[in-house]
C-alpha atoms as an extended CHARMM CRD file, in Angstrom:
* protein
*
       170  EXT
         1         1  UNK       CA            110.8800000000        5.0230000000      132.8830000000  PROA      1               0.0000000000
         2         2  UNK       CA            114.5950000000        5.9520000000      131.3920000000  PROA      2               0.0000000000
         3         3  UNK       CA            116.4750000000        4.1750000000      129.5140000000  PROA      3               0.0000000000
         4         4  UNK       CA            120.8350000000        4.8390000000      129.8480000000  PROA      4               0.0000000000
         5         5  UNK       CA            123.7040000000        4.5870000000      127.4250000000  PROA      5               0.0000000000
         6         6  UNK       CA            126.9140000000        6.1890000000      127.1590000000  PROA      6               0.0000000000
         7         7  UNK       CA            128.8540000000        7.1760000000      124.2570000000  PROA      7               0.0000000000
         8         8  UNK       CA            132.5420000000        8.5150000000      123.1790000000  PROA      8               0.0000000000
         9         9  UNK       CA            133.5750000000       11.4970000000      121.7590000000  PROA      9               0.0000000000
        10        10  UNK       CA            136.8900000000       12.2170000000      120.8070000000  PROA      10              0.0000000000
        11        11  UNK       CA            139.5750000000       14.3710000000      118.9790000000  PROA      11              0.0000000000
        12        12  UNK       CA            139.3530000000       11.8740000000      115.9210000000  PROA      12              0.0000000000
        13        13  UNK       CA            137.2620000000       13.7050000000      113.8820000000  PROA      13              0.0000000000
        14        14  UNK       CA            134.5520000000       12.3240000000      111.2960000000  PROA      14              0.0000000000
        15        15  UNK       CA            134.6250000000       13.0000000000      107.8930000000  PROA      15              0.0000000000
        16        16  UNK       CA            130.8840000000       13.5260000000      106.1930000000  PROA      16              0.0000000000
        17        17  UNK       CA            128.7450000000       14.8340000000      103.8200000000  PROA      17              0.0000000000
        18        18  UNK       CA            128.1920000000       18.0120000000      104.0070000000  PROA      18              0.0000000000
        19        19  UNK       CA            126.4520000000       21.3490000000      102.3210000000  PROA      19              0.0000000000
        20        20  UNK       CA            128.0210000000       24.1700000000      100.3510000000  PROA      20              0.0000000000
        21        21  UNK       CA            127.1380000000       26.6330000000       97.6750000000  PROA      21              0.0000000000
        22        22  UNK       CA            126.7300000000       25.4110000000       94.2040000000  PROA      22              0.0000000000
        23        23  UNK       CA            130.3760000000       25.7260000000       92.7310000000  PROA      23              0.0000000000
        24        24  UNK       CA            132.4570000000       25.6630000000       95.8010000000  PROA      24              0.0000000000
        25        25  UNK       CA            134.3490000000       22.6460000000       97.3130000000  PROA      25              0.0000000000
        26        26  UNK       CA            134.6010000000       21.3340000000      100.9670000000  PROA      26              0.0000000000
        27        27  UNK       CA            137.3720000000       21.0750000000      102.7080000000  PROA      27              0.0000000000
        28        28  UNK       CA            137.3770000000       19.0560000000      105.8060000000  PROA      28              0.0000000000
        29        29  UNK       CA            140.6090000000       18.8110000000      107.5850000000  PROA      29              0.0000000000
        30        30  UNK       CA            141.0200000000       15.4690000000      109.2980000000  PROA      30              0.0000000000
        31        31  UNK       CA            142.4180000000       15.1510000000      112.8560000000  PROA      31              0.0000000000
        32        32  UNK       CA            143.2780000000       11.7210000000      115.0980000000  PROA      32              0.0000000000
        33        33  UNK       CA            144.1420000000       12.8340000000      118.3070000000  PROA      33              0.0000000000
        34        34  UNK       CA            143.2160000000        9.6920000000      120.4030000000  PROA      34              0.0000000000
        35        35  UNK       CA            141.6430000000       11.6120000000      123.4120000000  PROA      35              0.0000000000
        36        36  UNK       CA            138.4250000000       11.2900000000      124.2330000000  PROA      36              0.0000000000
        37        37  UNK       CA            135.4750000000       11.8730000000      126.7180000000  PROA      37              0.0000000000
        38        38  UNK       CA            132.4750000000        9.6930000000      127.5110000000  PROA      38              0.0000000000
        39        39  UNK       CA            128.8660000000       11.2940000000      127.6880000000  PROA      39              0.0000000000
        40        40  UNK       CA            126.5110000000        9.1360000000      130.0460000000  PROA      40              0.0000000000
        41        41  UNK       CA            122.8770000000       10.2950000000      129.4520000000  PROA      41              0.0000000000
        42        42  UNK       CA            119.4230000000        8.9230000000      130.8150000000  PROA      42              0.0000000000
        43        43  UNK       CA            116.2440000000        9.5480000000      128.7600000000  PROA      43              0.0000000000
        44        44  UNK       CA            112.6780000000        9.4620000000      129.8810000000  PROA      44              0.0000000000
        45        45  UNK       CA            110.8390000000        9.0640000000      126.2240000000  PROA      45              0.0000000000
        46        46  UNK       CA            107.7760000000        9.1670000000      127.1430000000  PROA      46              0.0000000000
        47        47  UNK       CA            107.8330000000       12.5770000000      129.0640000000  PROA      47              0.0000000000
        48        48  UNK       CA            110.9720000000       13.5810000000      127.2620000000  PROA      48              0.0000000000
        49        49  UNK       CA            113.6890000000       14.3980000000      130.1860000000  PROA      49              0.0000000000
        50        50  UNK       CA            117.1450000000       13.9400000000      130.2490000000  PROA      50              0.0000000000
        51        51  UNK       CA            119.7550000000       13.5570000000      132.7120000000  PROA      51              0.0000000000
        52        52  UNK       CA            123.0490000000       13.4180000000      132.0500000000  PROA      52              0.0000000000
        53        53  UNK       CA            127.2060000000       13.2240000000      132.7710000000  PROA      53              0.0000000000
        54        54  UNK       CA            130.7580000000       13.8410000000      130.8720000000  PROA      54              0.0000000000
        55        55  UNK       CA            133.2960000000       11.4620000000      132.3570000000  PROA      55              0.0000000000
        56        56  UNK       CA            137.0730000000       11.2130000000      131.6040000000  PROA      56              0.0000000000
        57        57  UNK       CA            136.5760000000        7.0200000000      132.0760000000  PROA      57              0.0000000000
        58        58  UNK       CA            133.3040000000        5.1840000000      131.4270000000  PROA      58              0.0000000000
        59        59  UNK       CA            133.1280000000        2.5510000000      134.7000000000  PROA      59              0.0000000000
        60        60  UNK       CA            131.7180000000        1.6740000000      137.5530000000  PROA      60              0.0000000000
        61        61  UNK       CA            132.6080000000        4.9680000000      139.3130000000  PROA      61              0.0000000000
        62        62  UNK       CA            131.0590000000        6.5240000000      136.3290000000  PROA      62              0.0000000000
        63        63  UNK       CA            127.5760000000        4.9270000000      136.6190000000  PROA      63              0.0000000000
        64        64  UNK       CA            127.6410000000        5.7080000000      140.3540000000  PROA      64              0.0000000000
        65        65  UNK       CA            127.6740000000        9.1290000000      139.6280000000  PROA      65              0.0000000000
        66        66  UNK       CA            125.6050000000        9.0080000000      136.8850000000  PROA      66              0.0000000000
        67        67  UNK       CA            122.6820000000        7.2610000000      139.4000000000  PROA      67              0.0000000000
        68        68  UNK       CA            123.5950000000        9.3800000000      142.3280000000  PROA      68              0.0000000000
        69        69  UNK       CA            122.5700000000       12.5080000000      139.9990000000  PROA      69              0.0000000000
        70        70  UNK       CA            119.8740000000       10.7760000000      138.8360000000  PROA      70              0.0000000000
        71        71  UNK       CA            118.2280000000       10.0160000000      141.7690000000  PROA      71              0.0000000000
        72        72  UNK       CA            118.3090000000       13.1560000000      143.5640000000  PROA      72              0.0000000000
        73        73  UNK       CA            116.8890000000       15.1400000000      140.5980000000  PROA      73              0.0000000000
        74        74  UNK       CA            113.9290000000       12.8100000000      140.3630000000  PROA      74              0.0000000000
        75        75  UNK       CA            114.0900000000       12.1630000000      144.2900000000  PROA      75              0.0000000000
        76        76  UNK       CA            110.2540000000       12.1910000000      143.9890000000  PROA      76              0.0000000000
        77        77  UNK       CA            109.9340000000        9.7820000000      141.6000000000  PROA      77              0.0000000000
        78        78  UNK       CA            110.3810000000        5.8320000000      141.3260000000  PROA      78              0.0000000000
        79        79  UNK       CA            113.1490000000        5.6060000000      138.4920000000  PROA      79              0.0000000000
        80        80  UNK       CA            112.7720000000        2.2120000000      136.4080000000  PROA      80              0.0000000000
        81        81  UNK       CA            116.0180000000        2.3260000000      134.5710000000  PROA      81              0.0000000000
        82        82  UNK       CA            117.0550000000        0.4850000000      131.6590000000  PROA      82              0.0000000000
        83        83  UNK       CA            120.5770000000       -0.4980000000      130.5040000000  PROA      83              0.0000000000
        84        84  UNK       CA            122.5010000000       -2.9600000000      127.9030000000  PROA      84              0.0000000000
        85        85  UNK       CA            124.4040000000       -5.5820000000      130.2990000000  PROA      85              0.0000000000
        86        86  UNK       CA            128.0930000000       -3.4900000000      130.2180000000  PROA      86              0.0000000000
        87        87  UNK       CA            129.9750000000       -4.9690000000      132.9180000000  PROA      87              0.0000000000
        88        88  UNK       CA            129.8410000000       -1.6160000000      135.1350000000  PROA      88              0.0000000000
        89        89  UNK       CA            126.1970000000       -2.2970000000      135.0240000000  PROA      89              0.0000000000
        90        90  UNK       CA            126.4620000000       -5.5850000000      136.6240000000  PROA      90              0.0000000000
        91        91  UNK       CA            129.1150000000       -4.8730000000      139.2990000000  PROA      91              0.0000000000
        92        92  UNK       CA            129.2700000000       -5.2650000000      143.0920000000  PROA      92              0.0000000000
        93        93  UNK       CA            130.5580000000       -2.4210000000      143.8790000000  PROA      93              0.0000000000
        94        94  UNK       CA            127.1940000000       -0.2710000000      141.5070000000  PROA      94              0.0000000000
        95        95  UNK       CA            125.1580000000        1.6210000000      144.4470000000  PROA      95              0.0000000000
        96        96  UNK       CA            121.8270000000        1.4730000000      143.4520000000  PROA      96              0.0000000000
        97        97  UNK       CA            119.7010000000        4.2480000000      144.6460000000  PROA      97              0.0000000000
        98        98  UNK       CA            116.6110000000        3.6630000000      146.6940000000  PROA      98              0.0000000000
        99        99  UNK       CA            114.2650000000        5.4860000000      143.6420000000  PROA      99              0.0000000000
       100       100  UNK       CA            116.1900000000        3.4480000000      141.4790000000  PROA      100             0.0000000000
       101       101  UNK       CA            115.5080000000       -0.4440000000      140.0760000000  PROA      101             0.0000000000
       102       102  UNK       CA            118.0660000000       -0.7570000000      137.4530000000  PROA      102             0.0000000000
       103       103  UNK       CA            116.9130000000       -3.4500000000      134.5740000000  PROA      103             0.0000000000
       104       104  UNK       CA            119.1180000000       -5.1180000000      132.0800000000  PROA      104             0.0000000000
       105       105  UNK       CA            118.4040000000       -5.3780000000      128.4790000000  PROA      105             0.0000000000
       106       106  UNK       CA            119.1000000000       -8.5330000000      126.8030000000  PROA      106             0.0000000000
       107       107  UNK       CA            122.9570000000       -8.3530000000      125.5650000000  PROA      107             0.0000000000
       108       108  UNK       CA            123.8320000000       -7.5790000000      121.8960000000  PROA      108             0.0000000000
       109       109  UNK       CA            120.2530000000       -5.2350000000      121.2410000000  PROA      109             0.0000000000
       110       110  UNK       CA            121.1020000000       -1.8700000000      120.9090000000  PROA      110             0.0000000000
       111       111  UNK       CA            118.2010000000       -1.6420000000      118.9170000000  PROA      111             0.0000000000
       112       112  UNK       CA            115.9460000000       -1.7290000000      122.2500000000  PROA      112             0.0000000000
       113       113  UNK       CA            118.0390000000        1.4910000000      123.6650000000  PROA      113             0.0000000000
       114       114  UNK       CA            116.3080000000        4.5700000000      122.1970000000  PROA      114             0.0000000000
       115       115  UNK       CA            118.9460000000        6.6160000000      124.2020000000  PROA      115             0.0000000000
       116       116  UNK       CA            121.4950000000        5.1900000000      120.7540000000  PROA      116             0.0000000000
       117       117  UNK       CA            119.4030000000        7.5150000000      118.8760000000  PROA      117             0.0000000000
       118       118  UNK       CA            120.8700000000       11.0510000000      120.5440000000  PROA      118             0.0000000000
       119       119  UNK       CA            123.9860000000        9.2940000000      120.0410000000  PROA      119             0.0000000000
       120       120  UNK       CA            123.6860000000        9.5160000000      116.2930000000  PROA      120             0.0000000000
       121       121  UNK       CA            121.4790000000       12.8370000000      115.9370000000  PROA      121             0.0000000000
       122       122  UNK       CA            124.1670000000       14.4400000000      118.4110000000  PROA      122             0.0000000000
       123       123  UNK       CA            127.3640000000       13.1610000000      116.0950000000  PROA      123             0.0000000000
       124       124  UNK       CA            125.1580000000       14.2780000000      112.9620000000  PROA      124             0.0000000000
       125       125  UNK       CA            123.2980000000       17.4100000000      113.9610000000  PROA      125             0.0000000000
       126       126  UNK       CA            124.8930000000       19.3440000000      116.7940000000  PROA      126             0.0000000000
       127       127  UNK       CA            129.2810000000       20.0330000000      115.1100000000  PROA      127             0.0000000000
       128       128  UNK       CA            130.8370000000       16.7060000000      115.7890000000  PROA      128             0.0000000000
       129       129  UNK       CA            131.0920000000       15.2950000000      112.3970000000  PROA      129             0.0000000000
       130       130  UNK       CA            133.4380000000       17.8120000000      109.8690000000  PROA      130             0.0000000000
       131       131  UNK       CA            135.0000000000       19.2650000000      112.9690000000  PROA      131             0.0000000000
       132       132  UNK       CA            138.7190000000       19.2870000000      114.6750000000  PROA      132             0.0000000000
       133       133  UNK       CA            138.9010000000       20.2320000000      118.2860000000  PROA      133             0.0000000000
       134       134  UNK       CA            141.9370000000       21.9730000000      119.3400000000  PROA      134             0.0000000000
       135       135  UNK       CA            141.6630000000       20.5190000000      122.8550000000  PROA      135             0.0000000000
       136       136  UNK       CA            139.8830000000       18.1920000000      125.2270000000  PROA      136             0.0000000000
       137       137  UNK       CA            138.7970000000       20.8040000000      127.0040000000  PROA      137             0.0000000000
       138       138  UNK       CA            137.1750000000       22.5660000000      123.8090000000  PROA      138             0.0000000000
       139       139  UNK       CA            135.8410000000       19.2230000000      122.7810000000  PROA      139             0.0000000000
       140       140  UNK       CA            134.0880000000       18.6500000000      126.4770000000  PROA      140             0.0000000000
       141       141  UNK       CA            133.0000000000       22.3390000000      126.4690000000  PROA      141             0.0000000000
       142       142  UNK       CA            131.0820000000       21.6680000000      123.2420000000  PROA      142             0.0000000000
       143       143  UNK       CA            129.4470000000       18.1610000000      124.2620000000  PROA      143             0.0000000000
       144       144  UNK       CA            128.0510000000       20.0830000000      127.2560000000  PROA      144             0.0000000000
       145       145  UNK       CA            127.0720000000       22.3840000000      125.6300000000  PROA      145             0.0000000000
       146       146  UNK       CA            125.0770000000       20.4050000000      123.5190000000  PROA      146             0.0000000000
       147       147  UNK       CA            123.7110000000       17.9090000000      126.1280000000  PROA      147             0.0000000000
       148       148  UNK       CA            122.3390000000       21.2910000000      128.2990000000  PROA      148             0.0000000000
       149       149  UNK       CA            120.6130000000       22.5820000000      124.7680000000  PROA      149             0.0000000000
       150       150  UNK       CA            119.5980000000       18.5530000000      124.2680000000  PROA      150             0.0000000000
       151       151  UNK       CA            117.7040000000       18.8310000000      127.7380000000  PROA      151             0.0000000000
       152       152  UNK       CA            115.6050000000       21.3770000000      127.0500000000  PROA      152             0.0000000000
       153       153  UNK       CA            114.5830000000       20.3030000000      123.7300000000  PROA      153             0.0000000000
       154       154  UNK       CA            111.5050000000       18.1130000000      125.6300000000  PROA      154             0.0000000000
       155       155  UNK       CA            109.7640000000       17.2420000000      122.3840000000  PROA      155             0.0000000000
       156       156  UNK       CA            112.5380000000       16.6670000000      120.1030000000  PROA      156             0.0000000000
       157       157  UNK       CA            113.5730000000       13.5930000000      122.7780000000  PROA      157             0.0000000000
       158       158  UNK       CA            110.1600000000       12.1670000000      122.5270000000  PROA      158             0.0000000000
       159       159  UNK       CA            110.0610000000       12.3400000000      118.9090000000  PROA      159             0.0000000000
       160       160  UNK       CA            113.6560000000       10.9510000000      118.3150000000  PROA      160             0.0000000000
       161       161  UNK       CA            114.0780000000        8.5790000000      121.1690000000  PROA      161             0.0000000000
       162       162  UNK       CA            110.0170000000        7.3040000000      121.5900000000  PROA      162             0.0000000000
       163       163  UNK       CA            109.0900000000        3.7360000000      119.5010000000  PROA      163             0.0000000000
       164       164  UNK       CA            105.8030000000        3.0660000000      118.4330000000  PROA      164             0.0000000000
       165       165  UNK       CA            105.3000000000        0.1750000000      121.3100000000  PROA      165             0.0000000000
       166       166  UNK       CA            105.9380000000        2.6940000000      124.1780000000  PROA      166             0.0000000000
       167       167  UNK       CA            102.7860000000        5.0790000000      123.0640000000  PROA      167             0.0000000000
       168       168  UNK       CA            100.6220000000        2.0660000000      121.8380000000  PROA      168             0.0000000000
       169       169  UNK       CA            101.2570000000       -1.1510000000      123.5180000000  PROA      169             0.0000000000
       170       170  UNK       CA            100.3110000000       -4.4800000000      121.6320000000  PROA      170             0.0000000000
């Protein structure tokens, strides 16, 4: 069972709290440079695997690849994928995997989507907030970075991205 989201990162940095030595003063310097990058990724909670994809757009074409990739790393496996109801999910021209039964979630609940949670602990945790990228390029090189550090963190997926209904079922 995985669950899929994607999310944007860009050159317009955000500006947060942060930690310094007692007696010294941030300084954050803020950038909007609107180009930006979208990060597909697929989470397994429950056994706490990842797959998942930088994109220049975030379509149709996009989610293809995203399932295509998918699919053949698990090619063993029976996928059950969840998604919200974005309208590349939806669309005729989505090729839908033979290990793969896509499932919408009901529209308007990211709250069901544990995959929003990397979305936040990624922005928060891993130099996206309080940082200017001097390029696209730097900025992808960095989210990759992070997503290939993300994937091998098994446990810390299962602990951010698992809800308490998943392990014990009503």
């Amino acid at each position: 069972m995985f669950f899929e989201d994607e999310a944007r990162f860009g050159r317009i940095n955000n500006v947060s709290r942060c930690w310094v030595p007692a007696g010294k003063r941030a300084t954050v310097k803020k950038q909007i440079v609107r180009e930006h990058s979208y990060a597909l990724c697929a989470v397994c909670p429950l056994q706490g695997e990842s797959y998942s994809l930088i994109s220049p757009v975030c379509n149709t074409a996009a989610m293809n690849e995203l399932l295509q990739g998918l699919s053949t790393t698990y090619a063993d496996e029976a996928i059950l994928l969840f998604a919200d109801s974005a309208g590349w999910h939806q669309s005729r021209e989505l090729i839908k995997p033979a290990n793969i039964q896509l499932e919408l979630l009901p529209p308007y609940s990211p709250e069901l989507n544990p995959t929003e949670h990397l979305w936040d602990y990624i922005r928060e945790q891993k130099g996206f907030n309080n940082h200017r990228f001097d390029s696209l390029d730097e900025l992808e090189n960095h989210l990759e970075q992070v997503l290939k550090n993300l994937n091998q963190e098994k446990d810390y997926i299962k602990s951010l991205c698992t809800f308490e209904w998943m392990i014990n079922p009503p």
